[in-house]
GUBA-865736 format. One record per residue: residue number from 1; residue in one letter; chain; x, y, z of N, C-alpha, C in turn. Coordinates in pm, whole numbers, plus 50000, padded with zeros to 5 digits. Layout:
// GUBA-865736
PT  seq  type  mol    n_x    n_y    n_z   ca_x   ca_y   ca_z    c_x    c_y    c_z
PT  NUM     A    A      X      Y      Z      X      Y      Z      X      Y      Z
...
//
This chain:
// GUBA-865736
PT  seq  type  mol    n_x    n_y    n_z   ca_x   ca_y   ca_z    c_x    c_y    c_z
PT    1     X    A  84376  55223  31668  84308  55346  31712  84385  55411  31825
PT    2     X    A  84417  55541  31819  84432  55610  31943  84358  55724  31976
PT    3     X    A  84366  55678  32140  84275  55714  32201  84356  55835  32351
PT    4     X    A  84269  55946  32335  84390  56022  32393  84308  56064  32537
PT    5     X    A  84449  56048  32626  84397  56047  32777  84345  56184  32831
PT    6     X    A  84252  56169  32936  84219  56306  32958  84240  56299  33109
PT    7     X    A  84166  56391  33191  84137  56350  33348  84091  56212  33387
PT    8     X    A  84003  56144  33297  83992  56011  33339  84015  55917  33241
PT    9     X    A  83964  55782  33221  84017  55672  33148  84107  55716  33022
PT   10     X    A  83999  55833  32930  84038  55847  32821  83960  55953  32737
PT   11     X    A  84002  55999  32685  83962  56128  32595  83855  56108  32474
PT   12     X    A  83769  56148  32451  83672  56188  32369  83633  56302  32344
PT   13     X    A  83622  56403  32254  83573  56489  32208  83471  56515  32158
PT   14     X    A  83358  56609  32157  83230  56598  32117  83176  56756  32073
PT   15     X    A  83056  56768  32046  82938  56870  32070  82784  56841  32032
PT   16     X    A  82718  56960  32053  82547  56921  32054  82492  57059  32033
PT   17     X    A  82364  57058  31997  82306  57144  31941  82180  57147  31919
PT   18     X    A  82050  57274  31879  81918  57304  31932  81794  57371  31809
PT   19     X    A  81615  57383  31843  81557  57394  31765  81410  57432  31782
PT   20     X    A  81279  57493  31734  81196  57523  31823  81056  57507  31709
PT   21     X    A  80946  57436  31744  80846  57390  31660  80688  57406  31758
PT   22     X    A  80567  57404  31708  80461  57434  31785  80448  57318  31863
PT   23     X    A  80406  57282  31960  80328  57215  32055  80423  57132  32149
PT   24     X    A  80579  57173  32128  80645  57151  32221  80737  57044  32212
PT   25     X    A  80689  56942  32138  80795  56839  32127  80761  56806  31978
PT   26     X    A  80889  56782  31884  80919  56802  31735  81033  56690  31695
PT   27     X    A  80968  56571  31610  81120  56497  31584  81112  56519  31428
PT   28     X    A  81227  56510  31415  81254  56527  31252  81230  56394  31178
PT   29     X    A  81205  56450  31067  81202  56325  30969  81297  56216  30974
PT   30     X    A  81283  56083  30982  81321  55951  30968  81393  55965  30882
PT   31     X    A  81391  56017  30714  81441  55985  30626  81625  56055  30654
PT   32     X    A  81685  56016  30570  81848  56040  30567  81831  56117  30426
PT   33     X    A  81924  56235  30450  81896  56332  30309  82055  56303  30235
PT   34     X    A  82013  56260  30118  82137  56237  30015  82150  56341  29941
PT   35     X    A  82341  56334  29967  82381  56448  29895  82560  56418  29826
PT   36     X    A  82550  56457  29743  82677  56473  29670  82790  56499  29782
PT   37     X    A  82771  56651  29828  82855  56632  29911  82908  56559  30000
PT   38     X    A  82984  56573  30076  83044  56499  30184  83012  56580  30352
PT   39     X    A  82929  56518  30390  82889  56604  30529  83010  56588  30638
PT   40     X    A  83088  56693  30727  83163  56706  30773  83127  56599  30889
PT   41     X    A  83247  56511  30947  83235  56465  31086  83336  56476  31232
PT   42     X    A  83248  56512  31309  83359  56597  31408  83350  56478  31549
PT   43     X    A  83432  56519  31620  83386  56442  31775  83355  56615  31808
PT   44     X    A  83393  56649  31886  83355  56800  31914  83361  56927  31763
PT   45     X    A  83255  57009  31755  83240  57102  31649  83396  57132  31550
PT   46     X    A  83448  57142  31509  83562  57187  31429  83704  57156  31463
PT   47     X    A  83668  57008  31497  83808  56923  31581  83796  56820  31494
PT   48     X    A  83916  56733  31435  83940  56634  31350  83855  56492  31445
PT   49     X    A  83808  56409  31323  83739  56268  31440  83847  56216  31527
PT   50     X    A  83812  56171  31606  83895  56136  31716  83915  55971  31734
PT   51     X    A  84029  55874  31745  83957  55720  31774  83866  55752  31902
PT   52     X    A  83803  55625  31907  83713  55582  31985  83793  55580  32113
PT   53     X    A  83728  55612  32247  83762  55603  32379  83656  55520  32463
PT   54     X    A  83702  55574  32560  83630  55443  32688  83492  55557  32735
PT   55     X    A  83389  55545  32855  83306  55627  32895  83316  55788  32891
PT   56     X    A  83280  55879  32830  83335  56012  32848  83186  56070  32877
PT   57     X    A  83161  56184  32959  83085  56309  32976  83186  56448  32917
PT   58     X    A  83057  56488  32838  83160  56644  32795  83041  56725  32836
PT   59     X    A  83038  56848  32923  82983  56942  32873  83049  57125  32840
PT   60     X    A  82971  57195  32786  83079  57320  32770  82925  57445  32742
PT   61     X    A  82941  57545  32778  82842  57624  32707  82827  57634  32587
PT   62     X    A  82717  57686  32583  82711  57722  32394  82767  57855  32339
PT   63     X    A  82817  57945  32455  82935  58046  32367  83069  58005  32361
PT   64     X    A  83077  57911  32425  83218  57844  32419  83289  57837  32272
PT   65     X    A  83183  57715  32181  83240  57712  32075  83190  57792  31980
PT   66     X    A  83037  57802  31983  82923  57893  31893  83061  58039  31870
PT   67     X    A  83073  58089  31982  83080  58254  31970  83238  58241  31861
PT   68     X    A  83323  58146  31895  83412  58160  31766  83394  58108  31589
PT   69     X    A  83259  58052  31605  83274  58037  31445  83140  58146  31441
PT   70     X    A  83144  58286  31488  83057  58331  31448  82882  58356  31478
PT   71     X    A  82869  58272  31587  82706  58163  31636  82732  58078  31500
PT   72     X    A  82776  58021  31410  82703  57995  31326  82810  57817  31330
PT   73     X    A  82707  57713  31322  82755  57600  31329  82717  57539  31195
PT   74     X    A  82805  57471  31122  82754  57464  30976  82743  57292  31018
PT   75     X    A  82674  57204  30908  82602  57110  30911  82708  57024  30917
PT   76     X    A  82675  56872  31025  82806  56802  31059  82723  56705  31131
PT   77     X    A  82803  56583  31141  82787  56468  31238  82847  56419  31342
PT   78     X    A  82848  56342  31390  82903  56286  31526  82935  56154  31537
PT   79     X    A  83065  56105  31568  83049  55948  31545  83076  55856  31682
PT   80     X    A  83003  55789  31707  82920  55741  31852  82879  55782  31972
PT   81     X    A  82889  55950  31941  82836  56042  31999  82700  56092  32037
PT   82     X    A  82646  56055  32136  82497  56148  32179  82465  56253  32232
PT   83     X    A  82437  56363  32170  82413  56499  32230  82270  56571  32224
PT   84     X    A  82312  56625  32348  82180  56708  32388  82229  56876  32403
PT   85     X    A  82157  56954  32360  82187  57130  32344  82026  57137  32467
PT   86     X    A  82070  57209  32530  82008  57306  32611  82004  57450  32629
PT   87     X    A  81908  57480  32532  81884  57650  32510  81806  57741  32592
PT   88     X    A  81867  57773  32682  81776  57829  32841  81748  57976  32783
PT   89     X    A  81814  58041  32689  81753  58190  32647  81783  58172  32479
PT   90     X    A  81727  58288  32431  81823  58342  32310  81721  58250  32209
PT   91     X    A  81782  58248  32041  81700  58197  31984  81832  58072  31905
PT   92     X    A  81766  57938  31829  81804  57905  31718  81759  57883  31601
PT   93     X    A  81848  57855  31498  81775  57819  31393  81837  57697  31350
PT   94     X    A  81790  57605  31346  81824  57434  31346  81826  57391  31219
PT   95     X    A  81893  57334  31155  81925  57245  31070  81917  57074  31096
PT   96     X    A  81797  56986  31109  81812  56863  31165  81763  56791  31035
PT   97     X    A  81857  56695  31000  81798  56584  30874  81768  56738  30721
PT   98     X    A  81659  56696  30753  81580  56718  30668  81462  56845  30668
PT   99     X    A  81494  56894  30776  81403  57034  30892  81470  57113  30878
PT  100     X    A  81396  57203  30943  81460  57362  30976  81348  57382  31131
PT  101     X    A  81433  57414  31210  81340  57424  31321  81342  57587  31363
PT  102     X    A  81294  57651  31392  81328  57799  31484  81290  57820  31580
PT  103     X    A  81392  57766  31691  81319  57804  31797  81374  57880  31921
PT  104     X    A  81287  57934  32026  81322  58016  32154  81373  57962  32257
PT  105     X    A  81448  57954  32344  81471  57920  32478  81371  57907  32616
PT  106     X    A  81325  57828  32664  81411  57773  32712  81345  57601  32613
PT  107     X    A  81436  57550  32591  81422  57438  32483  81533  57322  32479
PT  108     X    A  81525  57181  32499  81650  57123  32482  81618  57030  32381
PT  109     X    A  81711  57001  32261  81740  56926  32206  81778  56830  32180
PT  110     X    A  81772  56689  32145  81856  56521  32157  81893  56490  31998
PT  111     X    A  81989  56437  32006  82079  56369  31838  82152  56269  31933
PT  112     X    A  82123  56202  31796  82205  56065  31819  82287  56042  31698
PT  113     X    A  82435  55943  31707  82533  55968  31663  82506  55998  31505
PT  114     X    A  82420  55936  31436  82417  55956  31238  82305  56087  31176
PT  115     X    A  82267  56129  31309  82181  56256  31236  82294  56391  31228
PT  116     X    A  82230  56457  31114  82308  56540  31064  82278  56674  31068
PT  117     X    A  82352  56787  31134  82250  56873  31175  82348  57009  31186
PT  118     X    A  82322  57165  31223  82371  57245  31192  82307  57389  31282
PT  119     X    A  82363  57487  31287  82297  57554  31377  82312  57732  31377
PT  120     X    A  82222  57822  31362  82281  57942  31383  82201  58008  31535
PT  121     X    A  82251  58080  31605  82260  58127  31745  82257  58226  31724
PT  122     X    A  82150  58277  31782  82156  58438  31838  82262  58469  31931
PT  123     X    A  82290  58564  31947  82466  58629  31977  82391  58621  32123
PT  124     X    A  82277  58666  32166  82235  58631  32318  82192  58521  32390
PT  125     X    A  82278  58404  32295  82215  58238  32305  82270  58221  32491
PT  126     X    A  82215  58171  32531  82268  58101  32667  82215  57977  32657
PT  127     X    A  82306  57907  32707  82278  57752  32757  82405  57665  32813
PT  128     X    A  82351  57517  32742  82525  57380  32764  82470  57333  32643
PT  129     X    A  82582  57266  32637  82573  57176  32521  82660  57015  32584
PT  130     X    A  82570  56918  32647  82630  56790  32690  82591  56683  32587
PT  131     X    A  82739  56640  32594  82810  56522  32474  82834  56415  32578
PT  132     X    A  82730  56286  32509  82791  56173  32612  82814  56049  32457
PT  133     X    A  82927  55966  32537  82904  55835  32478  82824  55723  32509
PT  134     X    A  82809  55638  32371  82707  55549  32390  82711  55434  32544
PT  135     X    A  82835  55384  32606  82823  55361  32758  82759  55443  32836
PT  136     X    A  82748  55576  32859  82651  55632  32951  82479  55639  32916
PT  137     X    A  82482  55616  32766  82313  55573  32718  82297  55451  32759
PT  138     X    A  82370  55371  32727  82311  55244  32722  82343  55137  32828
PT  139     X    A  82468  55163  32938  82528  55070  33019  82492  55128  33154
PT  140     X    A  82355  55095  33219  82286  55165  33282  82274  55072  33389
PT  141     X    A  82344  55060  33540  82317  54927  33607  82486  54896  33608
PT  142     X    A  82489  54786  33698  82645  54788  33773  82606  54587  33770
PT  143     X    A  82714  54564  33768  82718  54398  33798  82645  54309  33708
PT  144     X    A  82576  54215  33809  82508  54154  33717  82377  54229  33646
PT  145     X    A  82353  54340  33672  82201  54373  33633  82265  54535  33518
PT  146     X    A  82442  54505  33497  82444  54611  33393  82377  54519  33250
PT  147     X    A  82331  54647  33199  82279  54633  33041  82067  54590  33084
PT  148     X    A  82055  54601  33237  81899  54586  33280  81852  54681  33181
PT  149     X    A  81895  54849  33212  81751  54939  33193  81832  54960  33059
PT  150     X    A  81908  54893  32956  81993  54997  32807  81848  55056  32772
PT  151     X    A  81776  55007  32766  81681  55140  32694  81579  55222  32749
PT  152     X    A  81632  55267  32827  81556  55339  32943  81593  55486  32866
PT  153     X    A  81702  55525  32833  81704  55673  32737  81664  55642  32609
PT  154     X    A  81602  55548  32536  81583  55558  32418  81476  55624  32370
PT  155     X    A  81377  55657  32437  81261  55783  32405  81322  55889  32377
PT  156     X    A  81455  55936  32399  81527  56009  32411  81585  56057  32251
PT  157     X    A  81607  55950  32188  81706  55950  32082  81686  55842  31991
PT  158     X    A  81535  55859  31972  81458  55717  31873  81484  55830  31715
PT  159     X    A  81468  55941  31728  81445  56037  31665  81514  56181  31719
PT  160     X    A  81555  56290  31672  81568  56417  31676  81447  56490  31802
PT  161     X    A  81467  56518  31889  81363  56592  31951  81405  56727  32000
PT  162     X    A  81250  56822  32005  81273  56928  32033  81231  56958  32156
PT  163     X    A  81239  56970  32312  81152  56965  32409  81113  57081  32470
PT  164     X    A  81013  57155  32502  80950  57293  32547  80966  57274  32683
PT  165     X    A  81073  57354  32737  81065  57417  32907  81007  57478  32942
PT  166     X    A  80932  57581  32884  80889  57687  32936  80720  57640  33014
PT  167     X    A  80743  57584  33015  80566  57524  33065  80660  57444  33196
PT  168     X    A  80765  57436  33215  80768  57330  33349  80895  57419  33413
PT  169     X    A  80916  57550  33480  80998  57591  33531  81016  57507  33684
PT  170     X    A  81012  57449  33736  81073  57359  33848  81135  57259  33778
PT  171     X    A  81112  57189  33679  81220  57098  33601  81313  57162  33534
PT  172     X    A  81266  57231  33442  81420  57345  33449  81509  57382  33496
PT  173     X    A  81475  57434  33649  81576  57462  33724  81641  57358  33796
PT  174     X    A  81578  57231  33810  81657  57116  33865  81725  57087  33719
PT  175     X    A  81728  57134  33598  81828  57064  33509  81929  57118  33489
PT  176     X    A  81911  57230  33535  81990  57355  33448  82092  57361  33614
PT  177     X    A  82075  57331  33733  82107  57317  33859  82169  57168  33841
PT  178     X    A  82217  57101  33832  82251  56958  33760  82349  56976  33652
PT  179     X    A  82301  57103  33521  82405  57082  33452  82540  57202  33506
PT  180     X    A  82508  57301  33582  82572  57341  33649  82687  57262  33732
PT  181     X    A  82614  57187  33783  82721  57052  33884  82811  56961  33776
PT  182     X    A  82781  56965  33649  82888  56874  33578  82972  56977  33517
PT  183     X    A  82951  57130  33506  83086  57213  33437  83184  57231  33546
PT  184     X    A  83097  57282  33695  83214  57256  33830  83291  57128  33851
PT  185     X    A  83201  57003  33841  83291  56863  33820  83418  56869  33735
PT  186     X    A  83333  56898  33628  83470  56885  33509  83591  56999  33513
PT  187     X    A  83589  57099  33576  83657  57217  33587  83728  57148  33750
PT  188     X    A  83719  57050  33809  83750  57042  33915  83742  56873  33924
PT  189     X    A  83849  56815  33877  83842  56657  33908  83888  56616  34009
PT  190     X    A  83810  56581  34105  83836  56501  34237  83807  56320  34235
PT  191     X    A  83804  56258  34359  83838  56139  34338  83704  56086  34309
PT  192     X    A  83669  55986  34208  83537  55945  34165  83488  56031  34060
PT  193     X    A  83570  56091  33965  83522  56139  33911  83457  56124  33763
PT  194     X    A  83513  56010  33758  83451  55951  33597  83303  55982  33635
PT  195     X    A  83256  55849  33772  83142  55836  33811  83051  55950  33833
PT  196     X    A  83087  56052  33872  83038  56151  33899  82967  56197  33788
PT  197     X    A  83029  56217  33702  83015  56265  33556  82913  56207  33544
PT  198     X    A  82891  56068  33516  82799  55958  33432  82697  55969  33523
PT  199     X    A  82690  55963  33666  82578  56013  33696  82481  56074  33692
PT  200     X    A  82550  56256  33703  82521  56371  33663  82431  56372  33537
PT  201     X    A  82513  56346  33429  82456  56319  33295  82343  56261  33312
PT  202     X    A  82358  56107  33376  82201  56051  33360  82112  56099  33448
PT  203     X    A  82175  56156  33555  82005  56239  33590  81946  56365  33486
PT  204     X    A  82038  56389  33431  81987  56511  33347  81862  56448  33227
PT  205     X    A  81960  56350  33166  81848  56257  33096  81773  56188  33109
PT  206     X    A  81738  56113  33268  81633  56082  33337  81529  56150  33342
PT  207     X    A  81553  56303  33391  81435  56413  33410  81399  56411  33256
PT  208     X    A  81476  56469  33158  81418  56429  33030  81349  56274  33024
PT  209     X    A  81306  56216  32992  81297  56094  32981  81122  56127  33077
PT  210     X    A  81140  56113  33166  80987  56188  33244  80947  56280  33164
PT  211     X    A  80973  56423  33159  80965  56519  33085  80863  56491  32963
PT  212     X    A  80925  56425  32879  80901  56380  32742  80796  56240  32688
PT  213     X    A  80758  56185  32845  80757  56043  32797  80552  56041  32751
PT  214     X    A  80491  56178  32812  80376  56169  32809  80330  56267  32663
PT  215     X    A  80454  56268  32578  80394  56357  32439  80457  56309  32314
PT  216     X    A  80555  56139  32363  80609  56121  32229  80482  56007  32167
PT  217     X    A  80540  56044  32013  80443  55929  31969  80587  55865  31841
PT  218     X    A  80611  55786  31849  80796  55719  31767  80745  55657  31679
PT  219     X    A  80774  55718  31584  80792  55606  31466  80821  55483  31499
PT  220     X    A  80750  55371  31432  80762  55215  31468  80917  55188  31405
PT  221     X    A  80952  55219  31312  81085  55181  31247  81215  55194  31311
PT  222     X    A  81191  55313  31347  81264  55391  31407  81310  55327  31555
PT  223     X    A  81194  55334  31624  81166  55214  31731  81227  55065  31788
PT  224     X    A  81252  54991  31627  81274  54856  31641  81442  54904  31600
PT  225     X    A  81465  54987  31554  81641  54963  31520  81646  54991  31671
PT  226     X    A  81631  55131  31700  81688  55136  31852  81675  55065  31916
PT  227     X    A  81549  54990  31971  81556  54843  32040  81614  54715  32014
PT  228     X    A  81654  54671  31840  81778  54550  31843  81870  54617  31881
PT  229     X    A  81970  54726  31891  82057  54842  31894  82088  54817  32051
PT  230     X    A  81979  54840  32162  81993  54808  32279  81999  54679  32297
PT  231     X    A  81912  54602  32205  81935  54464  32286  82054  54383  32275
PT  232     X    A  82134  54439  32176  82289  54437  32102  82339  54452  32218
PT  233     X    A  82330  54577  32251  82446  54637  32400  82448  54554  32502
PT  234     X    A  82324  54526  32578  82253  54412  32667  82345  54274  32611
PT  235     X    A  82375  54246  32472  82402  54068  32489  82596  54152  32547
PT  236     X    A  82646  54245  32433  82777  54298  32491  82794  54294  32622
PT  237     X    A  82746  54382  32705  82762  54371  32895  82765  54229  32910
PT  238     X    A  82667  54163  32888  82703  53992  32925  82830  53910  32887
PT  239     X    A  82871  53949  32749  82940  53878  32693  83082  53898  32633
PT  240     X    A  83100  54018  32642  83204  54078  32604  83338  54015  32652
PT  241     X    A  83333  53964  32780  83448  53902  32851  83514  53768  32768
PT  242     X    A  83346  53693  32737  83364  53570  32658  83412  53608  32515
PT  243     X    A  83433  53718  32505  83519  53817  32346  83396  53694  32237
PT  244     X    A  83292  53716  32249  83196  53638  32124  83234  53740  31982
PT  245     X    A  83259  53612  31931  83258  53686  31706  83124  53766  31735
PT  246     X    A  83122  53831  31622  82999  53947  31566  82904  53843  31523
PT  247     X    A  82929  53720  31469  82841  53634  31401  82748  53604  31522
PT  248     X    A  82827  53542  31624  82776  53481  31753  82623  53579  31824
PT  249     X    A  82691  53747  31835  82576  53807  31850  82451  53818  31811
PT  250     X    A  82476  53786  31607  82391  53774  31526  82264  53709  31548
PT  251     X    A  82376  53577  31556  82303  53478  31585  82150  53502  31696
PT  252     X    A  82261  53502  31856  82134  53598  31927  82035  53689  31895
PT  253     X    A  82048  53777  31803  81957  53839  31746  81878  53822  31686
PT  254     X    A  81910  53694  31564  81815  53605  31489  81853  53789  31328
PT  255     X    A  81933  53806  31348  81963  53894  31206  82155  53851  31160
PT  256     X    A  82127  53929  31073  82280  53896  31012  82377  53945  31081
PT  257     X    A  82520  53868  31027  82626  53986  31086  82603  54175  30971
PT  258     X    A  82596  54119  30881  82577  54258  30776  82516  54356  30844
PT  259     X    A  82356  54304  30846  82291  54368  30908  82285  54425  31037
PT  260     X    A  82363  54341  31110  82406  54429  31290  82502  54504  31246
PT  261     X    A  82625  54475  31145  82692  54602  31132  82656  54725  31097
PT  262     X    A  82560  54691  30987  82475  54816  30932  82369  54911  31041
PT  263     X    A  82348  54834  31127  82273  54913  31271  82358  54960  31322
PT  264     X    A  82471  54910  31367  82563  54954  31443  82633  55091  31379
PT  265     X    A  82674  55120  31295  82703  55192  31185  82635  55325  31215
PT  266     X    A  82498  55296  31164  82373  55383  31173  82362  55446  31324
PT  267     X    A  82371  55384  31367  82327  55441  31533  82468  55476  31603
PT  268     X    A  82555  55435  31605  82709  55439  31686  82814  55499  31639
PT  269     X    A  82765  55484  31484  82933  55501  31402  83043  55407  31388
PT  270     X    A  82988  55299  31453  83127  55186  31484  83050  55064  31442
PT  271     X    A  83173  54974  31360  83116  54854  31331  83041  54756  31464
PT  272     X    A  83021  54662  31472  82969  54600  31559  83091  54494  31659
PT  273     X    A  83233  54490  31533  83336  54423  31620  83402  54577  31707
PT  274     X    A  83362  54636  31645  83465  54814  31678  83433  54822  31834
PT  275     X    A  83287  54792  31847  83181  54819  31998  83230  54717  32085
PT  276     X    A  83236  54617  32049  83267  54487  32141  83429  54501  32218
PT  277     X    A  83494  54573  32092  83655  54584  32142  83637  54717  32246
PT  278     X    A  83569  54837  32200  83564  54922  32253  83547  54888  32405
PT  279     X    A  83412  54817  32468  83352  54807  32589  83463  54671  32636
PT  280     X    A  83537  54612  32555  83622  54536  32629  83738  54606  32722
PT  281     X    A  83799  54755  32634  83922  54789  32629  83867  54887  32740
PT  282     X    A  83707  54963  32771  83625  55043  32887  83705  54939  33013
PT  283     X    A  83671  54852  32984  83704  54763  33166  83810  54715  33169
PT  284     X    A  83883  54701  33078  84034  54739  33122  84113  54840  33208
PT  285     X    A  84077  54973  33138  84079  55089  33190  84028  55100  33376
PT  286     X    A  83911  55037  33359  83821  55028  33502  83917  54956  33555
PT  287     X    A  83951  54873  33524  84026  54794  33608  84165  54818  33668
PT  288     X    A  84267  54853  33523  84336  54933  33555  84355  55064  33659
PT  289     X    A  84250  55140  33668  84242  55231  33726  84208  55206  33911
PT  290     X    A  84129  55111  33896  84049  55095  33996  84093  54980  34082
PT  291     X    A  84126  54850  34057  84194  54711  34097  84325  54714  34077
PT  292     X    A  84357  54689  34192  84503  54652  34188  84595  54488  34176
PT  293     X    A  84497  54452  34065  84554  54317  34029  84687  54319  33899
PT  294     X    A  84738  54229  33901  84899  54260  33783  84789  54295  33658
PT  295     X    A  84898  54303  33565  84838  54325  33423  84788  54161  33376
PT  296     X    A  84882  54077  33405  84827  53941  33367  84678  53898  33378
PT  297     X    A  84684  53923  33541  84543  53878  33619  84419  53959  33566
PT  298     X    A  84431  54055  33490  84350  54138  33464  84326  54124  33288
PT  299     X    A  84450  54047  33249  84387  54001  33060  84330  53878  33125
PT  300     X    A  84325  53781  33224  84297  53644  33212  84150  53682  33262
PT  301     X    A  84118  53830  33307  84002  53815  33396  83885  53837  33250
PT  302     X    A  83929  53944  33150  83866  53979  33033  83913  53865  32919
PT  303     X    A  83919  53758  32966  83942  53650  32885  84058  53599  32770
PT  304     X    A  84169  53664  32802  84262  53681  32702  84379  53575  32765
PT  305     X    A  84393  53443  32669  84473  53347  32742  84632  53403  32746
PT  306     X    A  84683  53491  32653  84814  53531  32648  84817  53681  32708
PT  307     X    A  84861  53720  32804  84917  53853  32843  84949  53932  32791
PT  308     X    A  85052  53850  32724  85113  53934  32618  85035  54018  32482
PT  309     X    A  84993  53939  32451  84876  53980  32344  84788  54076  32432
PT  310     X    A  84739  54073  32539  84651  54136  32559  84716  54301  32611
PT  311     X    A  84880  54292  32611  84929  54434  32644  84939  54539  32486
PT  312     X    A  84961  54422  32426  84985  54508  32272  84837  54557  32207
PT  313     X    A  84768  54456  32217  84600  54515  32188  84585  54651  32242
PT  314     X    A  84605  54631  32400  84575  54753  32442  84675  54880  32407
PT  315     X    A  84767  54855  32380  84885  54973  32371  84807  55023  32198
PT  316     X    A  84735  54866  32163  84708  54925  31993  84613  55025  31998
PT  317     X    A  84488  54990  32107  84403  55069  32101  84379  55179  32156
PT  318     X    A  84454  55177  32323  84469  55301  32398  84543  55386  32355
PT  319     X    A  84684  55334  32297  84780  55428  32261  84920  55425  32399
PT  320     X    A  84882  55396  32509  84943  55341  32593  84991  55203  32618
PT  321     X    A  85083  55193  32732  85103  55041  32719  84962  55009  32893
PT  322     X    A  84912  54907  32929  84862  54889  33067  84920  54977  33182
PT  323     X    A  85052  54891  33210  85138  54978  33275  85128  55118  33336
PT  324     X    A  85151  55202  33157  85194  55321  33173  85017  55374  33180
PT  325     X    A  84884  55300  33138  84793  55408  33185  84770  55388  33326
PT  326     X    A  84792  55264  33397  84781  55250  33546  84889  55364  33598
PT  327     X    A  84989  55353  33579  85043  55498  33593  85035  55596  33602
PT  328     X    A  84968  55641  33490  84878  55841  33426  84797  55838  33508
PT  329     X    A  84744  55715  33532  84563  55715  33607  84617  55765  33766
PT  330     X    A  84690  55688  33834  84728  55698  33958  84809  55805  33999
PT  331     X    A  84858  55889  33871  84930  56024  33897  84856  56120  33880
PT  332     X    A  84696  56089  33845  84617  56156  33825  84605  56272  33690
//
């Protein structure tokens, strides 16, 4: 896999998108709609998939990309991508699963990486559109107590939701004041800035998360994938160092390897060994970036008895050698 560098660890590409239904909050149907065709998959709207990277925050307005294909976003997926569209004016017309939503501003939207969805914009649309990866959903907590709250956003993204602002203008403006602070961040990288980002983001989805938490009612099904899904991530933060087989997780789970791949799949886009390498090759990067221990001291710390092996892995997966991203990183 390569994985291409940006201002911080590593590059990811994304987008997100919006929808409007009576009584304020709207999830789409559970079911997955089969089709002959082949549904397009993007990391960002009309950009080839991208490999997998380490923690990323994206956000961008919605005339950014909307106003060159027209407003009109044709139906597509995301692969381990979570996005939220925030429609502060203007109207859409949503394409989610299996729905059609139409709705007004001010309104924000949640998808998670396998829903499939599409969008047309009124030419007077205003808003953002923030793209995070599954580390900023789910790796919530520092040290020993990362992987505590992983499902603390999952009200969030059990299902498709549609959420009504217009009844809470003081939360609005603290979100919309927030997502303001991550386009100046990102237009302006200073020191700490991964962190900054992932912050930012999760307060945005925190206030959601309040917002939302007194009108959802979740499908039970729906429910229990996202919760083995988190509790997956939760055994990863623990264990990832100890590089455990996919079986080993299973095991913990008391389900199959098949079957965790097939969740993993469903919810991430990535097999279940894909995730484990992924969040291994995240704290490399951290480390790299951040500790100034050799490259050795730093495969023996993520459990890798040969060095060597552990520079080529990474050159396989970053696209860099250690070295040279401790390098990029420190030249900024």
């Amino acid at each position: 896999m390569r994985w291409e560098r940006m201002d911080e660890f590593l590059n990811y590409l994304y987008y997100f998108d919006t929808h409007n239904s009576p009584g304020g909050v709207r999830m789409a149907s559970s079911k997955s709609t089969t089709r002959a065709r082949e549904v397009p998959q993007f990391s960002l709207y009309g950009e080839a998939v991208s490999s997998e990277g380490a923690e990323f925050v994206h956000i961008e307005l919605i005339e950014t990309r909307s106003r060159l294909h027209d407003w009109h976003i044709a139906r597509h997926t995301h692969r381990g991508l979570f996005q939220v569209l925030f429609l502060m004016s203007g109207h859409v017309r949503a394409e989610v699963e299996d729905e059609v939503w139409e709705r007004e501003g001010p309104v924000v939207i949640t998808l998670h990486p396998s829903v499939e969805h599409g969008f047309d914009f009124s030419e007077e649309a205003v808003g953002f559109v923030l793209t995070v990866d599954q580390n900023v959903v789910f790796s919530v907590g520092g040290g020993k107590d990362a992987g505590l709250h992983s499902d603390i956003f999952s009200a969030l993204f059990l299902q498709p939701l549609a959420i009504d602002l217009s009844g809470v203008p003081e939360i609005r403006e603290r979100i919309e004041a927030i997502l303001r602070h991550l386009i100046a961040e990102s237009a302006w990288p200073l020191f700490g800035h991964t962190l900054m980002l992932e912050w930012l983001a999760r307060s945005v989805l925190l206030l959601l998360v309040r917002l939302e938490a007194d009108h959802r009612s979740a499908d039970l099904s729906g429910r229990n994938d996202f919760e083995l899904f988190s509790r997956f991530r939760t055994l990863v933060e623990a264990h990832y160092k100890e590089q455990w087989l996919v079986g080993a997780y299973a095991d913990q789970l008391h389900v199959t390897p098949s079957r965790l791949n097939r969740l993993c799949l469903k919810l991430a886009g990535q097999s279940a060994f894909d995730m484990t390498q992924h969040r291994l090759m995240l704290e490399a990067c951290r480390k790299l970036t951040y500790v100034p221990s050799s490259v050795a001291t730093i495969a023996y710390e993520l459990g890798f008895q040969d060095p060597a092996y552990f520079s080529r892995l990474f050159k396989r997966q970053v696209g860099v050698s250690p070295k040279e991203f401790r390098r990029e990183s420190l030249e900024g």
